[in-house]
C-alpha positions in Angstrom: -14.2 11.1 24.7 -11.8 8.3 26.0 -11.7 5.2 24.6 -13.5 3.2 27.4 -16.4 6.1 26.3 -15.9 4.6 22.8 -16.4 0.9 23.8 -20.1 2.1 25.2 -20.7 2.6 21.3 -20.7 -0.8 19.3 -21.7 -2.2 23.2 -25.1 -0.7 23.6 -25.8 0.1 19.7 -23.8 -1.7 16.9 -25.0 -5.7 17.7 -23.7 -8.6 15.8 -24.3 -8.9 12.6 -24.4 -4.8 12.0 -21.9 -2.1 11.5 -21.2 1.6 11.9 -18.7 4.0 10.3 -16.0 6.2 11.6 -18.2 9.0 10.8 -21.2 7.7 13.1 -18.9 7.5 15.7 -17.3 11.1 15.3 -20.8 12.2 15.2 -22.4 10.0 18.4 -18.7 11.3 20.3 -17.5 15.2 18.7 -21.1 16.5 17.3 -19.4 16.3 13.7 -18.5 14.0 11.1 -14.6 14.5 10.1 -13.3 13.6 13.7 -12.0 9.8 11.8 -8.8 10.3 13.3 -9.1 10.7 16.7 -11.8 8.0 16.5 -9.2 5.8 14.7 -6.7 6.2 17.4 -9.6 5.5 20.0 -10.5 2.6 18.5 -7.1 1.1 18.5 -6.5 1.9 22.0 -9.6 0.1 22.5 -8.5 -3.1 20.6 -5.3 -3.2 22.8 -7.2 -3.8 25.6 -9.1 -6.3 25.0 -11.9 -4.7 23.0 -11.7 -6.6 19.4 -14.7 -7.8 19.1 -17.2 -4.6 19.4 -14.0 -2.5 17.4 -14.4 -4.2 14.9 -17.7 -3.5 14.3 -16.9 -0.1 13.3 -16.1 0.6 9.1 -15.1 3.2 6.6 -18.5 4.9 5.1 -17.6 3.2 2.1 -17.4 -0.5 3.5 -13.8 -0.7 3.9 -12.1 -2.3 6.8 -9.9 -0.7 9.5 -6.3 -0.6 8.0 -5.2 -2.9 10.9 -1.6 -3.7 12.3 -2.7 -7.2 12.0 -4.2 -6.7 8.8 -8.0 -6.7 8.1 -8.7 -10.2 7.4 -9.5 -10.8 11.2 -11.9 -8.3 11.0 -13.4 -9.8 8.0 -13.5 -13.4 9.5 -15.8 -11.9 12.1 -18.1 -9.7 10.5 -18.6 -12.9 7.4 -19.3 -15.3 10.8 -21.7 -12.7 12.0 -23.9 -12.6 9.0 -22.2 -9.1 7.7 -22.2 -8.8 3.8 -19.6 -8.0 1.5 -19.0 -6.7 -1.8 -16.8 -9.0 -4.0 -14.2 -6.2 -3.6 -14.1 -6.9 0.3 -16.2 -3.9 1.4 -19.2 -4.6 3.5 -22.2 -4.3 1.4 -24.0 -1.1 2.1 -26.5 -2.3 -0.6 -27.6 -5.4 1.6 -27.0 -3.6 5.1 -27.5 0.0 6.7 -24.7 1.4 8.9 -26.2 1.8 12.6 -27.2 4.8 13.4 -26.2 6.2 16.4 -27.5 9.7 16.3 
């Protein structure tokens, strides 16, 4: 998988307003759920060219942002604008919203 595969992901299944996890992805792209580092460097490939927006649509299984060079609160601002809940400790709410699916 390439990182133009990757994009395909949060493109055609993860809409606004809903996440996925790193483990999804690994799933959806190596058959297995423990591939978070390659997917992490994918992903960041992905958000270097131009790709942002659908990236960041894509969480740790326990809520927690991307650890971003940038930081995370970008991330944040657009997941809160899209209707995403959080936890008060900055985790999106998996009590309030499912992680997509994508197997």
């Amino acid at each position: 998988m390439n990182w133009t595969q990757l994009v395909q992901i949060p493109e055609r299944y993860v809409p606004a307003g809903d996440v996925t996890t790193y483990a999804e992805v690994s799933i959806w792209g190596y058959g297995e759920p423990n591939r978070n580092q390659p997917v992490g460097s994918l992903l960041r490939g992905a958000r270097n060219n131009g790709y942002r927006l659908l990236t960041n649509r894509v969480v740790g299984a326990d809520g927690r942002l991307a650890d971003l060079p940038d930081g995370s609160d970008q991330q944040r601002r657009q997941l809160l604008a899209e209707g995403v809940p959080f936890t008060a400790d900055g985790r999106v709410d998996f009590g309030r919203i499912s992680p997509t699916s994508l197997v």
